[in-house]
C-alpha positions, -999 to +999 in steps of 0.1 A: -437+504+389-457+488+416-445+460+441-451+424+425-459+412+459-489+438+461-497+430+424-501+393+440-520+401+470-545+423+452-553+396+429-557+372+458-582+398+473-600+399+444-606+360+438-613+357+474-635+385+472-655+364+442-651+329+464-674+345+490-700+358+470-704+318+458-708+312+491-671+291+490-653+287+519-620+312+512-589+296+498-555+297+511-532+324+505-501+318+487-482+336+515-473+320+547-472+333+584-447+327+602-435+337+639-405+352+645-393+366+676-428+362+687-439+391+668-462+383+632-447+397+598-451+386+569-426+367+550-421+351+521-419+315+516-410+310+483-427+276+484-459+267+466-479+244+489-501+211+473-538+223+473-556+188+489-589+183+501-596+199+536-593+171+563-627+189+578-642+176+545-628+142+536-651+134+510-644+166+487-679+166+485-690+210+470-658+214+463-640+213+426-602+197+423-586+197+393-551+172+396-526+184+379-506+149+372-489+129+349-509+102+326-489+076+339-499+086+377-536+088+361-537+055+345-522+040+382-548+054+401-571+042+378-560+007+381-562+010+415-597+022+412-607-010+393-609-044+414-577-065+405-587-095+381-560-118+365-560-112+327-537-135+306-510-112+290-517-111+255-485-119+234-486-090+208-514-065+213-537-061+180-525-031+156-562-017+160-578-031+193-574-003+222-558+035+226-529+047+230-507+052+265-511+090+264-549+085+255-554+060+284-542+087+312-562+114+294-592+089+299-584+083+335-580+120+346-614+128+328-626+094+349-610+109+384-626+143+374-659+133+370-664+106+403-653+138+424-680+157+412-702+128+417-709+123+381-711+091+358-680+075+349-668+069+312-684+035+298-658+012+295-643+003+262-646-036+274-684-030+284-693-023+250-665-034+224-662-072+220-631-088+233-623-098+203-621-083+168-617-096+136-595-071+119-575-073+088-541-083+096-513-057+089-477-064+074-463-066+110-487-092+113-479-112+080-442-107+091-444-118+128-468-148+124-442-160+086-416-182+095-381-170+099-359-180+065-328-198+073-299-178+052-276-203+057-293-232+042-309-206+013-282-181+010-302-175-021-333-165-010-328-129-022-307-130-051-324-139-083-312-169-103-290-158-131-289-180-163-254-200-174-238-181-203-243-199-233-210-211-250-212-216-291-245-218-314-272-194-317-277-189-280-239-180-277-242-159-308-271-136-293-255-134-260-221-115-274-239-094-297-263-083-267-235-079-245-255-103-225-288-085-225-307-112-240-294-144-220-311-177-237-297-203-211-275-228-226-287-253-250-297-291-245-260-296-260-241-278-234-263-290-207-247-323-216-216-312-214-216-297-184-232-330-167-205-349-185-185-327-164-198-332-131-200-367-135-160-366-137-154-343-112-173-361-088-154-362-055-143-400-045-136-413-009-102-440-013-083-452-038-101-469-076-086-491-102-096-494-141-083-518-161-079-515-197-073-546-221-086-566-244-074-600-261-059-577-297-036-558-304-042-527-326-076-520-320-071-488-298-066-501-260-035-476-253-048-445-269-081-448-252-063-452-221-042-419-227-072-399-240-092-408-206-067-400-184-058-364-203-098-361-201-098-373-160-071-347-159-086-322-169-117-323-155-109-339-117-094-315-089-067-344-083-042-360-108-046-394-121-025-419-124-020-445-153+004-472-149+022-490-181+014-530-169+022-535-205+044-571-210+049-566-247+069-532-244+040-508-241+043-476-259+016-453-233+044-430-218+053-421-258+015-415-268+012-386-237+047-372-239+054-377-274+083-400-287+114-371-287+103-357-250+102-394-238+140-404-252+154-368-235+135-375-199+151-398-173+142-432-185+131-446-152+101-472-159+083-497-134+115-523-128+132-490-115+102-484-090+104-517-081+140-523-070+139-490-049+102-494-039+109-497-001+129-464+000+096-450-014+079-435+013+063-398-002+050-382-031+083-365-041+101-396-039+076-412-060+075-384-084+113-392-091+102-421-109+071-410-127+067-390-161+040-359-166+020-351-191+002-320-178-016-332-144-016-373-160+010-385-139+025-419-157+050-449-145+063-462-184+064-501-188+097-520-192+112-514-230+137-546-225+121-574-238+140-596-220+124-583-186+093-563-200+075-603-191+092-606-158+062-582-138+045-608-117+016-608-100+027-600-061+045-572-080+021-552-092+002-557-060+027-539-047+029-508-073-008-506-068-005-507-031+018-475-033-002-459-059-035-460-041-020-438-003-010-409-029-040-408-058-077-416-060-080-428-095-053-451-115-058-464-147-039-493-155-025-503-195-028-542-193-013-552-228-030-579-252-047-608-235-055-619-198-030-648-190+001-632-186+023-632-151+008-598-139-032-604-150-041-617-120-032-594-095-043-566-117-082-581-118-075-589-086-070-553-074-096-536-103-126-516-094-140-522-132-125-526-165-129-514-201-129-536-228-110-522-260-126-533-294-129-528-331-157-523-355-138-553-374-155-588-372-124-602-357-123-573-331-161-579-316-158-613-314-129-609-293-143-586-269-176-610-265-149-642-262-132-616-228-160-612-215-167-645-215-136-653-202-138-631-173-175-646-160-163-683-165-130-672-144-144-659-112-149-620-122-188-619-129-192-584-118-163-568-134-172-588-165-211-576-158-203-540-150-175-533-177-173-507-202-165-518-241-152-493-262-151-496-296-130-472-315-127-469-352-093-472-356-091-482-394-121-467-407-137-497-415-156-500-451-195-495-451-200-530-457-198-537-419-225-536-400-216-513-371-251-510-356-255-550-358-218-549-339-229-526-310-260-543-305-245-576-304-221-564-278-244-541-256-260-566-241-235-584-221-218-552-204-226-523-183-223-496-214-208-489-246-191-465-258-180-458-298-151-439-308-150-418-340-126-423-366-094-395-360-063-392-377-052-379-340-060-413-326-051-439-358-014-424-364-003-439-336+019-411-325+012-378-295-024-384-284-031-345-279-071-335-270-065-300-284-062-315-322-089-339-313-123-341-330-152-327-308-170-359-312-137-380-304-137-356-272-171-363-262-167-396-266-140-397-241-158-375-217-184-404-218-155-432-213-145-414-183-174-405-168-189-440-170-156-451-152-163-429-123-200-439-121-189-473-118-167-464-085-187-472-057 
């Protein structure tokens, strides 16, 4: 097998042979002479030197280099090349206008090539392309220049609205036997409902007052104050409170609880609070003198009639001074009529009232003559924002006018409210909203959600 060094230098020969029959002058040899000892041999370098442009011929004029470089040294030299001009940097560089990196370097060796042959340079892409294109924007485009959402404010933003399940009718009927592949929304109905709803869980900042009387007995002023506060119960994220203020005995524990569960509980009423009052200084001390019915918390009136008058005014100022550091809504039983010892500091400390009445002639006339009362006493607004109620408690006979009652009442309060005739309501006995008409229900709904509209 020959020598690979004379393989090399006979191929040398051979192209050097060629370069002088072009009449080139001869190239240099990839070996390398060096002295040693003073004597020449010929060794091997094992280097491969950079071919440049002779220094006898600076301007590389007859003579052919081909660089061998990367396209980033390219495109340098060729910015060198160019004269140095101040060019804003563009923010984001169009999708379409110009080449690539690797295609800019190609361009630039081509360029280097062809000025050391003395040939004509490339046009230039800004000679003959506009500097500016109108091109169609791309989707990094739409996305760039589209403002960023805010997730926090629109969590949202990617979740598509799903439809309330509808509860009863039709609409509720389709939905369980599509397994809630057909969802029809809920109906005007339970739209209603569900404002009704909102409206009574709407969150308050303090302590509110409602007073309930009304100048008869009979006509459904304790059993509307029970089914509001079972209704402010259930729908409020904190308990309410309603407060027996009643001087003629008042009976509201036994309409929550029920008669037998009232006679086994602890029999502590609102004289007991009283004498220990000062000793009362948290919630589980209060709660020691306090009945529940569910989350209705409830202080019972005095049952002795010899004391059941003796609640004055400074009194219950008092009680309602304790009541309001531990809830946010109280309700407040006031008995029949508006002159007895505690009457005053009750209106004194109300946020609005409700004025019970009765579809009976008697009944409306009475509510009218309290409201009277109230504007010709100093308590125009709670007399002008109140809320009648008018419940049919005795099923009155068809030859009253009921519609000529309401209107004749609706003028000269904030809103009224009628109560259905129910046997749940008219026996007098356990007020329970399960056993409750749905129409008696709603009607409550409506008492208590005007209450807590009128807390402002």
């Amino acid at each position: 097998m020959p020598d690979p060094a004379d393989y090399h230098a006979h191929a040398h020969a051979h192209a050097h042979a060629h370069a002088e029959d072009a009449g080139q002058p001869q190239p240099r040899r990839r070996r390398d002479l060096r002295r040693a000892n003073g004597e020449l041999e010929d060794v091997r370098t094992g280097t491969m030197p950079v071919v440049t442009p002779s220094s006898s011929n600076p301007s590389g004029e007859g003579i052919r280099t081909t660089r061998r470089t990367s396209w980033a040294e390219a495109a340098a030299v060729a910015d060198a090349a160019k004269p140095a001009a101040h060019v804003p940097a563009p923010t984001r560089a169009p999708a379409s206008a110009g080449v690539s990196l690797q295609q800019a370097g190609q361009r630039a060796v081509i360029e280097d090539g062809l000025e050391a042959e003395g040939g004509t340079a490339l046009p230039s892409a800004s000679a003959e392309t506009p500097a500016f294109r109108r091109t169609r924007p791309t989707t990094a485009d739409v996305i760039a220049d589209s403002p960023m959402p805010d997730f926090i404010s629109e969590p949202g933003l990617f979740v598509k609205e799903q439809r309330p399940r509808p509860l009863g009718g039709i609409r509720g009927a389709v939905y369980s036997m599509t397994g809630g592949a057909w969802n029809m929304g809920p109906g005007p109905k339970q739209l209603q409902e569900e404002e009704l709803a909102r409206r009574i869980s709407r969150q308050l900042q303090g302590s509110y007052n409602t007073a309930i009387l009304s100048l008869k007995g009979g006509i459904g002023k304790t059993s509307t104050t029970v089914g509001v506060g079972l209704t402010l119960a259930e729908y409020r994220g904190d308990a309410p409170c309603a407060i027996d203020a009643n001087p003629d005995s008042g009976d509201l524990v036994e309409r929550a609880l029920g008669e037998g569960i009232y006679q086994q509980a602890s029999p502590r009423t609102i004289t007991d609070l009283l004498r220990n009052i000062d000793s009362v200084d948290s919630l589980t001390a209060l709660a020691r003198y306090m009945h529940h019915a569910g989350r209705l918390h409830l202080i019972a009136g005095e049952q002795d009639p010899e004391v059941s008058d003796s609640l004055t005014a400074e009194e219950y100022l008092r009680i309602r001074k304790l009541i309001a550091a531990y809830y946010s809504v109280a309700l407040t039983d006031c008995g029949t009529g508006v002159t007895h010892n505690a009457m005053s500091g009750i209106l004194q400390s109300a946020d609005n009232l409700v004025i019970a009445a009765g579809y009976a002639v008697s009944g409306a006339k009475r509510a009218r003559s309290t409201l009277h009362w109230l504007a010709s006493h100093g308590y125009e607004d709670l007399a002008r924002n109140a809320i009648v109620v008018i419940t049919d408690k005795d099923e009155v006979s068809s030859r009253v006018d009921k519609e000529a009652i309401e209107e004749h009442l609706a003028g000269i309060c904030r809103q009224l409210i009628a109560v259905p005739h129910d046997r749940g309501m008219a026996d007098g006995d356990l007020v329970t909203l399960d056993l409750l008409k749905p129409e008696t229900r709603r009607a409550y709904k409506e008492i208590a959600a005007a209450i807590v509209d009128g807390y402002r």
